[in-house]
C-alpha positions in Angstrom: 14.4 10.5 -172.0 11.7 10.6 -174.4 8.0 9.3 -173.4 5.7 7.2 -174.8 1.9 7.1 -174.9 0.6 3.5 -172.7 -2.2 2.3 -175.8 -4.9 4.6 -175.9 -4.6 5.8 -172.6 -4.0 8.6 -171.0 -0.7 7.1 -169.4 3.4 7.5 -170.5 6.2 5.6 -169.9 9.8 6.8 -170.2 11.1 4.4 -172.9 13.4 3.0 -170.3 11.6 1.9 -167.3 13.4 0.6 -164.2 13.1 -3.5 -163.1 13.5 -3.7 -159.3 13.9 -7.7 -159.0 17.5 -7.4 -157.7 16.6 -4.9 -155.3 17.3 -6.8 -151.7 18.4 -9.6 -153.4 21.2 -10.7 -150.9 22.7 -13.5 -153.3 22.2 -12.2 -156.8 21.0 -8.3 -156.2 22.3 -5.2 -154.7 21.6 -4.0 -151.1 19.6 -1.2 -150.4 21.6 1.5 -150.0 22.8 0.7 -153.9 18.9 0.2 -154.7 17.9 3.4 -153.9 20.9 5.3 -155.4 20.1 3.4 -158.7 16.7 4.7 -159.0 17.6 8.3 -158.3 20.2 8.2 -160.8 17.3 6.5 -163.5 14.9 9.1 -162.3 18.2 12.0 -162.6 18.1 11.1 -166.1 14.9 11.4 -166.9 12.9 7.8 -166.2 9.6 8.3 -164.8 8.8 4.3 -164.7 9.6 1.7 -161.3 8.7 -1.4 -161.5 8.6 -3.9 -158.8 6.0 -7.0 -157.6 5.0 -8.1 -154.6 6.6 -11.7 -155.0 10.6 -10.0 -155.0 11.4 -10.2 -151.5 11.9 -7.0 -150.3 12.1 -5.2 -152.9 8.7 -3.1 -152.2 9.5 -2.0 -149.6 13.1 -0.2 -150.9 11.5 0.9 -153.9 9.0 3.2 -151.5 11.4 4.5 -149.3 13.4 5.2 -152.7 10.8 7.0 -153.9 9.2 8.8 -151.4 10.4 12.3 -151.8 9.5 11.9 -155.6 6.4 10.4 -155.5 5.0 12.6 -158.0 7.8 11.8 -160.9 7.3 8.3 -160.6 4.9 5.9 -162.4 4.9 3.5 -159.6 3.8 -0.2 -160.8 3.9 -3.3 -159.2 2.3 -6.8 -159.6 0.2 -9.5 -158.0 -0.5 -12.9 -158.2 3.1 -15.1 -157.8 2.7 -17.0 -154.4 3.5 -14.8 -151.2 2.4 -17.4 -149.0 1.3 -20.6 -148.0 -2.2 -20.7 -148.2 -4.4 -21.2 -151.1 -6.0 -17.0 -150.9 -1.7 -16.1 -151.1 -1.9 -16.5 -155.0 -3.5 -15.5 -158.3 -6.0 -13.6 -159.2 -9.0 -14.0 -157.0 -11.3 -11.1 -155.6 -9.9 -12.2 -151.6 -6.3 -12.1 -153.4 -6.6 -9.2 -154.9 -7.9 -7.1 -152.4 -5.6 -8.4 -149.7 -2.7 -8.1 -152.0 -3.1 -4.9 -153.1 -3.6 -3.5 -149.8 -0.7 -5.0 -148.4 1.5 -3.4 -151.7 0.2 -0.2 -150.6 1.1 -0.6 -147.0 4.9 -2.1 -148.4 5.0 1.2 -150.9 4.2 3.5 -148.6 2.0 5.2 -150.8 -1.9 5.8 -151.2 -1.9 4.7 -155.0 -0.8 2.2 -157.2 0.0 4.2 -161.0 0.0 0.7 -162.7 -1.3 -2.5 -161.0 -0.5 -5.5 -162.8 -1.6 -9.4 -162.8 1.7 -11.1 -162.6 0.9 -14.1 -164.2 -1.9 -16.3 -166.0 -4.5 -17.8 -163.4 -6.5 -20.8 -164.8 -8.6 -21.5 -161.6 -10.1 -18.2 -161.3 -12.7 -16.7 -163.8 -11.5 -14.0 -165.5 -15.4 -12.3 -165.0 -14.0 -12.4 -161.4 -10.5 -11.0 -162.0 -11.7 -8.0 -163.8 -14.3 -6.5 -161.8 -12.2 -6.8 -158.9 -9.7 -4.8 -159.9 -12.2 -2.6 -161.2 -13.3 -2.1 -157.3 -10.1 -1.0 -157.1 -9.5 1.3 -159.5 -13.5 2.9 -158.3 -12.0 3.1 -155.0 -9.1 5.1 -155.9 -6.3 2.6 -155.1 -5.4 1.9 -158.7 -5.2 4.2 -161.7 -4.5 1.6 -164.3 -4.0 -1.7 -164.6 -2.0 -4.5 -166.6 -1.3 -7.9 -167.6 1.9 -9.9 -167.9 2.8 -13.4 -168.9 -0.7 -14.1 -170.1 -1.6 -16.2 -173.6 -3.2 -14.1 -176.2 -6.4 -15.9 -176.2 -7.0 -15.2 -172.5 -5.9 -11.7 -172.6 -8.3 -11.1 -175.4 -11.1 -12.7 -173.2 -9.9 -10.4 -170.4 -10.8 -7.6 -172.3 -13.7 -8.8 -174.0 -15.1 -9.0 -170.8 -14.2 -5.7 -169.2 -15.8 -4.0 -172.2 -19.0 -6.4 -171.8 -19.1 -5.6 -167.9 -18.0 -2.0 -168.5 -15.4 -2.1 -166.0 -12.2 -1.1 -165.9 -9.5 -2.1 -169.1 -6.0 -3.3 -169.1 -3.7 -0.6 -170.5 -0.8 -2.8 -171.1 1.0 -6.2 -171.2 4.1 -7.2 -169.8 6.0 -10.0 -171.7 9.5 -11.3 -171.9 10.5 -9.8 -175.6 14.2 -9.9 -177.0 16.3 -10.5 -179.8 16.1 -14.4 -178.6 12.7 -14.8 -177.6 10.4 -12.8 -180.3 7.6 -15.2 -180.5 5.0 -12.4 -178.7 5.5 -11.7 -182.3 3.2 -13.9 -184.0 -0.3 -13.6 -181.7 0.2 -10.7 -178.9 2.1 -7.8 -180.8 -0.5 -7.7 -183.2 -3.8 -7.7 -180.6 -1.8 -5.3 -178.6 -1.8 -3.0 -181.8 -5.5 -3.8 -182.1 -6.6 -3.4 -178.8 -5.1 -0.3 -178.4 -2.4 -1.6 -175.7 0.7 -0.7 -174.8 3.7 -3.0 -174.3 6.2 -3.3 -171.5 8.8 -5.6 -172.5 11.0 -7.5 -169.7 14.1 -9.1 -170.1 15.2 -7.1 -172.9 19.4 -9.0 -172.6 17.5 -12.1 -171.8 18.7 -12.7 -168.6 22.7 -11.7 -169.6 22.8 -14.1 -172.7 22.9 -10.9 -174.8 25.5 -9.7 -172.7 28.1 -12.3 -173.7 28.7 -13.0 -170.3 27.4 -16.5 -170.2 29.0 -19.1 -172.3 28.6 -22.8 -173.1 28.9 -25.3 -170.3 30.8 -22.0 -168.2 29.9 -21.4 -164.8 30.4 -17.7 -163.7 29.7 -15.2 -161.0 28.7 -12.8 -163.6 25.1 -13.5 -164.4 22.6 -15.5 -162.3 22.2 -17.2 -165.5 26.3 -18.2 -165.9 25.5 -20.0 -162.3 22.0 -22.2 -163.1 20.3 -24.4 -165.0 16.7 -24.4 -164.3 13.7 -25.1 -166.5 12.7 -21.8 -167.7 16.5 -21.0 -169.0 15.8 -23.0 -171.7 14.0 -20.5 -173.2 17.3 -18.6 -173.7 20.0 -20.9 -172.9 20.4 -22.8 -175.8 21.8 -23.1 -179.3 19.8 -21.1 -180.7 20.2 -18.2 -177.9 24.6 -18.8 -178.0 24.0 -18.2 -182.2 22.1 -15.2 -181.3 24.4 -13.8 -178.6 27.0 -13.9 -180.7 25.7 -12.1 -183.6 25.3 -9.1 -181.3 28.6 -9.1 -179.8 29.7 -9.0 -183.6 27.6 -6.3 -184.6 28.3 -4.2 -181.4 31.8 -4.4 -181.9 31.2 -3.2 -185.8 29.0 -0.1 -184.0 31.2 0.4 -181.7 29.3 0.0 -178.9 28.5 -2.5 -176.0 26.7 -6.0 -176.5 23.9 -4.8 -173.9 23.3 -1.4 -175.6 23.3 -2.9 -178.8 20.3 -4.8 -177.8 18.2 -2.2 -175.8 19.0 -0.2 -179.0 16.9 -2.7 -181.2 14.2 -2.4 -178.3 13.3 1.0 -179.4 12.9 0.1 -183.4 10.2 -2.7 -182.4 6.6 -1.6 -181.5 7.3 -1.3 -177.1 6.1 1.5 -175.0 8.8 1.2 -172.4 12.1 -1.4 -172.4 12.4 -2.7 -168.7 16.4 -2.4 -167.7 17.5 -4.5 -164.1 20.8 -3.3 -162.4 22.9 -4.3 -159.7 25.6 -1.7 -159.9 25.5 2.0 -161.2 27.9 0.8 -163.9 24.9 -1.5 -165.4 22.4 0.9 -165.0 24.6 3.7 -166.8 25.5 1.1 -169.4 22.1 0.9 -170.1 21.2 3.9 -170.2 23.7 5.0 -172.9 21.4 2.5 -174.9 20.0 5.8 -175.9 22.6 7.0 -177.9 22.7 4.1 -179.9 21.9 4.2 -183.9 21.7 0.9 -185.1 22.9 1.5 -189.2 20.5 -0.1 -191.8 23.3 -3.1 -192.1 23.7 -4.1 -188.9 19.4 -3.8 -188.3 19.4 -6.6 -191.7 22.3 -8.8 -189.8 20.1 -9.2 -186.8 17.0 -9.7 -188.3 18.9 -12.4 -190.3 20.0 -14.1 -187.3 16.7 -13.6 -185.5 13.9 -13.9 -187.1 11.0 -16.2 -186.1 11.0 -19.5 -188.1 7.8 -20.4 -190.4 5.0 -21.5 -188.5 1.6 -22.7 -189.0 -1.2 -20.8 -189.1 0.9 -17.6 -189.1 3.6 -18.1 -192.2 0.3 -19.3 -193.5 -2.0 -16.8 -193.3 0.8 -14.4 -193.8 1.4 -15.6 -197.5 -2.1 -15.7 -198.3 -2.7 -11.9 -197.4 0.0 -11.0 -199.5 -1.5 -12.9 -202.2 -5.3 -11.5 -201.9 -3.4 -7.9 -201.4 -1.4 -8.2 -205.0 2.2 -8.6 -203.6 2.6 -12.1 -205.3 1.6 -12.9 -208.5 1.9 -17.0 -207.4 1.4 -19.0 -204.6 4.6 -21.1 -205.6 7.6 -20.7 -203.8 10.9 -20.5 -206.4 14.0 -20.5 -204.8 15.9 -19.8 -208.0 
């Protein structure tokens, strides 16, 4: 499996990397005896990246006893920052938090080192001049080699890292965000300052949650997908009209390739600008399903169908902005749109 360079560090990822949510799970996810088989046959076929937090349960703890005996193949990463508790030091991204949480993750690992410690989610109570050199402490002390972001806005992650480099400490390498042929609005603000900053990106929920599947349908409750079973608020995000009309221009164009829905859209993964494509299984057949993503060549037809059926809308200030630079560049000779 082919790695990629994390930003401007000195990191890889395999271009797969392995999600551990369903890892314990005892509803939704796979016990442990399936866990650990699952990330030696990811690691068998050439992964080097497992991914877990410490808000999954147990899901630490499996992925350490899973990878003990390889400890040295494995970019190990986990997160911080999603309640574990409680009481008001169980959460975000304070200096007690973060301390505590990573020692506790190390304890949970069974390891002396975190490869890639990440802040799970935004924290609006706690300055970010905090957040940063605290996990800089850690990374001086030897506990962390890198560390990340996920679920942040671009305007914070951008202060994140305007602050590390006026403090000197230590940088994020990479942000994790939910990326996929339904949800590509990291599109507009954070793939660009990514490219700019010199980060790399971890994408998560690459089928979006199933609906690019074609297991989940309208108003259909199933056993196939946690998604098929729920309605909560963040669903939304995917679970709509928009998401169905997307879903099934992939089954469409998967069945022209000849190939599954799910591989067709890990395949599109690798054409955008991501580091590494985060891939959750509950059974062996997922994972391999998944993983024969990589012999997927998406022709130049099919690549124009699903951009087609894609493709952000027109927004303001980007669409903007965007048609503007073209202008002052030489690519239109008139600001007037003619749609004849």
């Amino acid at each position: 499996m082919e790695t990629r360079r994390v930003g401007r560090s000195g990191l890889y990822l395999s271009q797969l990397g392995l999600g551990t949510m369903t890892f314990g799970a005892a509803e939704w996810g796979c016990d442990e005896d399936t866990a650990i088989r699952l990330v030696h046959r990811y690691l068998d076929a050439g992964g080097n990246f497992v991914d877990t937090a410490d808000a999954y349960g147990s899901s630490e703890e499996i992925v350490g006893r899973a990878v003990r005996d390889r400890r040295p193949q494995v970019v190990l990463a986990t997160k911080f920052g999603l309640p574990t508790g409680p009481g008001p030091h169980d959460r975000g991204a304070s200096r007690i938090h973060i301390k505590a949480a990573c020692d506790a993750s190390l304890r949970r690992l069974g390891t002396d080192y975190i490869d890639l410690y990440q802040l799970h989610v935004e924290d609006e109570a706690t300055p970010l001049e905090e957040t940063m050199t605290a996990l800089d402490d850690l990374v001086r002390a030897g506990k962390v080699l890198y560390i990340g972001a996920s679920n942040l806005r671009a305007y914070r992650l951008m202060k994140a890292l305007a602050i590390s480099d006026a403090l000197g400490t230590a940088r994020f390498v990479s942000y994790q965000g939910q990326y996929n042929l339904i949800v590509r609005t990291l599109e507009r603000e954070h793939v660009p300052l990514l490219g700019d900053e010199g980060l790399g990106f971890v994408s998560w929920s690459p089928l979006a949650a199933g609906m690019l599947t074609g297991k989940v349908k309208p108003g259909v409750r199933s056993d196939e997908t946690r998604l098929a079973q729920r309605d909560v608020a963040v669903d939304s995000l995917v679970k709509n009209e928009h998401g169905f009309a997307v879903a099934a221009a992939v089954q469409k164009g998967a069945a022209e390739i000849g190939c599954t829905p799910a591989q067709l859209a890990l395949a599109w993964q690798r054409s955008r600008p991501v580091t590494s494509v985060l891939i959750g299984a509950r059974s062996m057949e997922q994972l391999d399903d998944n993983l024969a993503s990589l012999d997927v060549t998406i022709p130049p037809e099919t690549a124009d169908e699903l951009e087609r059926a894609t493709r952000l809308p027109d927004e303001y200030p980007g669409t903007f902005i965007e048609i503007f630079q073209a202008f002052l560049r030489g690519g239109l000779t008139t600001m007037v749109r003619r749609d004849d």
